[in-house]
Kinemage of the C-alpha trace (Angstrom):
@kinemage 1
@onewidth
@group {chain A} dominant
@subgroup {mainchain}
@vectorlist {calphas} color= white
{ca unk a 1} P 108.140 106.177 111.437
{ca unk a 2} L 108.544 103.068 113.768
{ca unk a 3} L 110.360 100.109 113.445
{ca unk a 4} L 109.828 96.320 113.862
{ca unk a 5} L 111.873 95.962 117.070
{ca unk a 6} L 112.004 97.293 120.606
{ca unk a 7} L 114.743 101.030 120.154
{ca unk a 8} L 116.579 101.800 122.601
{ca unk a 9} L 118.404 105.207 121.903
{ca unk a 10} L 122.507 104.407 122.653
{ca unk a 11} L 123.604 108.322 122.346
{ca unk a 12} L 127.580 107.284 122.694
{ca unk a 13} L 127.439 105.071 119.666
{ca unk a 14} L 124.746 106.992 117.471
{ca unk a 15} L 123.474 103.640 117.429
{ca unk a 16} L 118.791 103.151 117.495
{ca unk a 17} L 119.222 99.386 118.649
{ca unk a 18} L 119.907 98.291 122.129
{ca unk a 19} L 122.666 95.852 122.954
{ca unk a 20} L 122.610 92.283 122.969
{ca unk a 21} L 124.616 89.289 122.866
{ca unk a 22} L 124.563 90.219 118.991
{ca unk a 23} L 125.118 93.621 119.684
{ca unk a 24} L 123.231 95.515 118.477
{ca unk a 25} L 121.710 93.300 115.707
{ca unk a 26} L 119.225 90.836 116.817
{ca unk a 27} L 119.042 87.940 114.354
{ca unk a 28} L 121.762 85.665 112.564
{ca unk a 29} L 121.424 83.093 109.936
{ca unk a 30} L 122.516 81.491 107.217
{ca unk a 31} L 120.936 82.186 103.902
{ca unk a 32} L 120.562 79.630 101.168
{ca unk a 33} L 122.338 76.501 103.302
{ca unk a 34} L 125.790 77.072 102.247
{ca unk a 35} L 127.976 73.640 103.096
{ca unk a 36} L 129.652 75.128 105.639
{ca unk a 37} L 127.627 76.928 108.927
{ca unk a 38} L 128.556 80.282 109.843
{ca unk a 39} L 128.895 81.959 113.089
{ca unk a 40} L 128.275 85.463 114.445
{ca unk a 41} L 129.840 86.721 117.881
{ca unk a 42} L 130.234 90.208 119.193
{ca unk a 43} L 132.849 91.384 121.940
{ca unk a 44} L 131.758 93.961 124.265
{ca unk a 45} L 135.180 95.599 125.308
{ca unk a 46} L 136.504 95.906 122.139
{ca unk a 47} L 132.471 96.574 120.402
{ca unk a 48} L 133.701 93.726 117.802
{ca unk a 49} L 131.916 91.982 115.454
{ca unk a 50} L 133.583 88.966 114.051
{ca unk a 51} L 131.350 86.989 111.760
{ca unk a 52} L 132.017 83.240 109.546
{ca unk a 53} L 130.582 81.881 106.327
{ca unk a 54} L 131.186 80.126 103.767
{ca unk a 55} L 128.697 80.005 100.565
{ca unk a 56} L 128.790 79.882 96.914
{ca unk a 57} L 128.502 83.315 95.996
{ca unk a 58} L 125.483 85.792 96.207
{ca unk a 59} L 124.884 85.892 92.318
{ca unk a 60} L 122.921 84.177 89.601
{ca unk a 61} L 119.335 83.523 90.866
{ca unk a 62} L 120.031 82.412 94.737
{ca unk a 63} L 122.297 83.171 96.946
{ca unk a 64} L 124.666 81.303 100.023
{ca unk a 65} L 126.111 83.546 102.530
{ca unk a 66} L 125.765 84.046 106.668
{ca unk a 67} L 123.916 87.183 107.687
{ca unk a 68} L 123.539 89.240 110.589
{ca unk a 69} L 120.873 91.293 110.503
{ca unk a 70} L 118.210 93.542 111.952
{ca unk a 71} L 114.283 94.068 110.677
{ca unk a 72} L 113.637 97.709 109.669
{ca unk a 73} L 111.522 100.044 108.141
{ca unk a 74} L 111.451 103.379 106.893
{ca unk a 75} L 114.821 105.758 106.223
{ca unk a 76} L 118.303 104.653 107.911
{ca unk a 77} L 122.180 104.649 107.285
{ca unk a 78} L 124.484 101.580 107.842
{ca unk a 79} L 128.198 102.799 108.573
{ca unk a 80} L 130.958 100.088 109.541
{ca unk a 81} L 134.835 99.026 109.582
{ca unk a 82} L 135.819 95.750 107.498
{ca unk a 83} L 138.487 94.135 108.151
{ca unk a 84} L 138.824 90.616 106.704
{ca unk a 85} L 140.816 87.820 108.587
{ca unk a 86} L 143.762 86.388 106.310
{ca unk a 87} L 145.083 87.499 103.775
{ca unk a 88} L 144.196 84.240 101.196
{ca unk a 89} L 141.199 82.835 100.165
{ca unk a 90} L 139.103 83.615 96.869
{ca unk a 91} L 139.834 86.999 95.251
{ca unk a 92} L 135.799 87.195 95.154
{ca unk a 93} L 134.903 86.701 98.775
{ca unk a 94} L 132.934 88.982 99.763
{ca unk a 95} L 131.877 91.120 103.265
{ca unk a 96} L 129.091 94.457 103.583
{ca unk a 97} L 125.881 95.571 104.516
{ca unk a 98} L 122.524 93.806 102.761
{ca unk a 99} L 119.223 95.400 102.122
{ca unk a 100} L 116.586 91.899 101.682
{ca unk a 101} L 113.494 91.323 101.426
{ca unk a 102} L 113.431 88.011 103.168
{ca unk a 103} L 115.444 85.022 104.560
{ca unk a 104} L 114.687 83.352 101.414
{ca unk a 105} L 117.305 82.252 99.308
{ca unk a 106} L 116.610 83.910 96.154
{ca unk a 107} L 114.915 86.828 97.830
{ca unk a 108} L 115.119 90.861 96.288
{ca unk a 109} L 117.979 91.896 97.907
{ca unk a 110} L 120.705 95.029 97.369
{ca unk a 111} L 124.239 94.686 98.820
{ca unk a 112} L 127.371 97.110 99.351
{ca unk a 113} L 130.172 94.900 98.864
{ca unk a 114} L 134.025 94.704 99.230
{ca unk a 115} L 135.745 91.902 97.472
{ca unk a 116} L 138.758 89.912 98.922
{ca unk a 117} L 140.855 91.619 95.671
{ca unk a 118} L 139.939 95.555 96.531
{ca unk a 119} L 136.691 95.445 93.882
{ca unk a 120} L 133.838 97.163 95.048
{ca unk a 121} L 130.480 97.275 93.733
{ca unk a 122} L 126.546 97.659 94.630
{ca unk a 123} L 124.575 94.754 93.162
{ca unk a 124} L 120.848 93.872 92.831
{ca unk a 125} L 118.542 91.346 92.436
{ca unk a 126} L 115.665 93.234 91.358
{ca unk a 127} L 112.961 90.054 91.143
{ca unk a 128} L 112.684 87.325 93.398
{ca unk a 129} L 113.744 84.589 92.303
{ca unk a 130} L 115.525 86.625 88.862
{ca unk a 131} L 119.642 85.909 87.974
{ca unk a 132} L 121.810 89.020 88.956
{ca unk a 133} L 123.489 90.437 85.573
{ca unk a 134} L 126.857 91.788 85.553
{ca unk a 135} L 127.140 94.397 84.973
{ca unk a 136} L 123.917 95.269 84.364
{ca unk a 137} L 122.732 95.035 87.649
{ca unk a 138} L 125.878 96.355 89.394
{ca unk a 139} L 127.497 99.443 90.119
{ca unk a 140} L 131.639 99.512 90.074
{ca unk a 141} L 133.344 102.148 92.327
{ca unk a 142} L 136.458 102.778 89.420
{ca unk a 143} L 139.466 102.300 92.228
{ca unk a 144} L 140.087 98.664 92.961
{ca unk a 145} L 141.287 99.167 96.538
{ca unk a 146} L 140.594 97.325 99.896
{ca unk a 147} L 138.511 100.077 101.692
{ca unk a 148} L 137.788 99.528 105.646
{ca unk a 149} L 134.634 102.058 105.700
{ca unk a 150} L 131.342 100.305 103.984
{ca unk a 151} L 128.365 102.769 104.378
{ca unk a 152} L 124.731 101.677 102.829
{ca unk a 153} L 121.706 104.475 103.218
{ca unk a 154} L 117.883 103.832 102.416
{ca unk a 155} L 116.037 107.158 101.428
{ca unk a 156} L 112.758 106.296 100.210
{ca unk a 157} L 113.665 104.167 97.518
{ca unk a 158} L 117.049 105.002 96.706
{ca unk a 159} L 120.026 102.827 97.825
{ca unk a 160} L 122.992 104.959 98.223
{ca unk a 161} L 126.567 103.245 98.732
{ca unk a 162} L 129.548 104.922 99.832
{ca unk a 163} L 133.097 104.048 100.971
{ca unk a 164} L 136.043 105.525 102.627
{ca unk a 165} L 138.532 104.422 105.226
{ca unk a 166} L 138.873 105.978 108.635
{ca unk a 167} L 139.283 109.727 109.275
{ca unk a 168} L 138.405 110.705 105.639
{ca unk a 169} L 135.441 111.986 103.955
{ca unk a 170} L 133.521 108.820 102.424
{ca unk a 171} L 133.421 108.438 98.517
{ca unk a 172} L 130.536 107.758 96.433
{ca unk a 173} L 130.039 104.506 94.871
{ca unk a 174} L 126.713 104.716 93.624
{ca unk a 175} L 122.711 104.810 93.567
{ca unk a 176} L 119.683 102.778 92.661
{ca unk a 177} L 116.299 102.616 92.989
{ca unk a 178} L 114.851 99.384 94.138
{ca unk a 179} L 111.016 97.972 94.724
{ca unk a 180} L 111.605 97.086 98.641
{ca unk a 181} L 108.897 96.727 100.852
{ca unk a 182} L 108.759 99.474 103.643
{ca unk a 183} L 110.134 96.620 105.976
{ca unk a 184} L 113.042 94.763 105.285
{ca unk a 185} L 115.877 93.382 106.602
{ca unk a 186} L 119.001 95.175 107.219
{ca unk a 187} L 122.926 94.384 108.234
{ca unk a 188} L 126.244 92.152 108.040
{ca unk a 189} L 126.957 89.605 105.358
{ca unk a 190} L 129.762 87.233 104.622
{ca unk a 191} L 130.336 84.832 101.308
{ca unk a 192} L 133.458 83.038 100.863
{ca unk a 193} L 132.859 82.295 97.146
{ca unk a 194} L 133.617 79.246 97.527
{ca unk a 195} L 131.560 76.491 99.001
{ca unk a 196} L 134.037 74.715 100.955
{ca unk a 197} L 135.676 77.582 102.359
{ca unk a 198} L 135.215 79.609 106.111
{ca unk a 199} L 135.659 83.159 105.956
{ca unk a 200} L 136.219 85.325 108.470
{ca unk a 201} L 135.463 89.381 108.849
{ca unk a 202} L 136.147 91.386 111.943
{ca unk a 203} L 133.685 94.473 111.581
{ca unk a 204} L 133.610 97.694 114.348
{ca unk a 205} L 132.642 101.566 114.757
{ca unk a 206} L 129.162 99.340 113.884
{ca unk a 207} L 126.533 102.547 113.856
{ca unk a 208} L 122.890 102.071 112.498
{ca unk a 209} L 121.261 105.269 112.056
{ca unk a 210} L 117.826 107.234 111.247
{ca unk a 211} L 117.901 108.343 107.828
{ca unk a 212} L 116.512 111.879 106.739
{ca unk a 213} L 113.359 111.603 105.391
């Protein structure tokens, strides 16, 4: 099992990407040309991520969000701390980890997300191009709570989501089986559900795993 870009083995961090001026993601964007352009920095001292966006929302049949990201293939886990920054802004903003199959706008994606207002939920797009269905094409974790652990894991072609917050056993939210390529990409999203809106995340304990195969 290889994947797309150079691994370099960080054995303090658990981490299979080597460090960057991105950490250890190597790509940022945004998706879908929200109004506003979003930003991605990481601090090395502190091993801080603090990403921007704005957007629409990642719903209906495109979606408008800034992404930091990684290109991957086979079996991995995604484990961070969320933290948004402020405590206003739209109760649906939303921060996680993204499974997609491309930059494109209205590409297959899968997304473990917390909402500004404590809801959690894994959502779909299962065909490019195809409107997201609630709740048909979401799963709800039943406690509406602001959780700071976000964990996404790709085994074959299930897409497990759990959550927890630090120093306690992570929760279950959910699983799905979804028609991704063997590559995708993989990592960081914000949305500030609402176009003319910045949001702001701080993310950390940032660990990108090999999955069991």
């Amino acid at each position: 099992m290889k994947f797309l870009i150079t691994i370099a083995f960080l054995f303090a961090s658990g981490s299979i990407f080597s460090q960057n001026s991105l950490g250890v993601f190597k790509y940022a964007a945004d998706i879908g040309k929200p109004k506003n352009a979003g930003s991605s920095t990481y601090d090395p001292k502190t091993k801080t991520y603090n990403l921007k966006g704005s957007g629409y929302n990642i719903w209906f049949n495109r979606d408008e969000f800034h992404y930091l990201y990684n290109k991957m293939q086979g079996n991995f886990v995604l484990t961070a701390n969320f933290q948004f920054v402020g405590d206003t802004g739209n109760a649906h903003r939303k921060v996680g980890w993204m499974l997609r199959e491309s930059e494109d706008e209205s590409a297959v994606s899968i997304n473990a997300v917390q909402h500004g207002d404590g809801l959690v939920v894994m959502q779909w797009r299962g065909k490019q191009g195809e409107n997201m269905r609630d709740p048909e094409d979401e799963i709800f974790f039943p406690t509406k709570k602001i959780y700071q652990v976000l964990q996404l894991e790709r085994k074959g072609k299930q897409i497990i989501m759990r959550v927890g917050n630090a120093g306690e056993p992570l929760q279950l939210v959910g699983s799905h089986e979804m028609p991704l390529p063997d590559a995708v990409l993989a990592g960081l999203f914000i949305c500030s559900h609402d176009e003319n809106r910045m949001e702001e995340v701080k993310v950390w304990d940032v660990k990108i795993e090999k999955g069991k195969k």
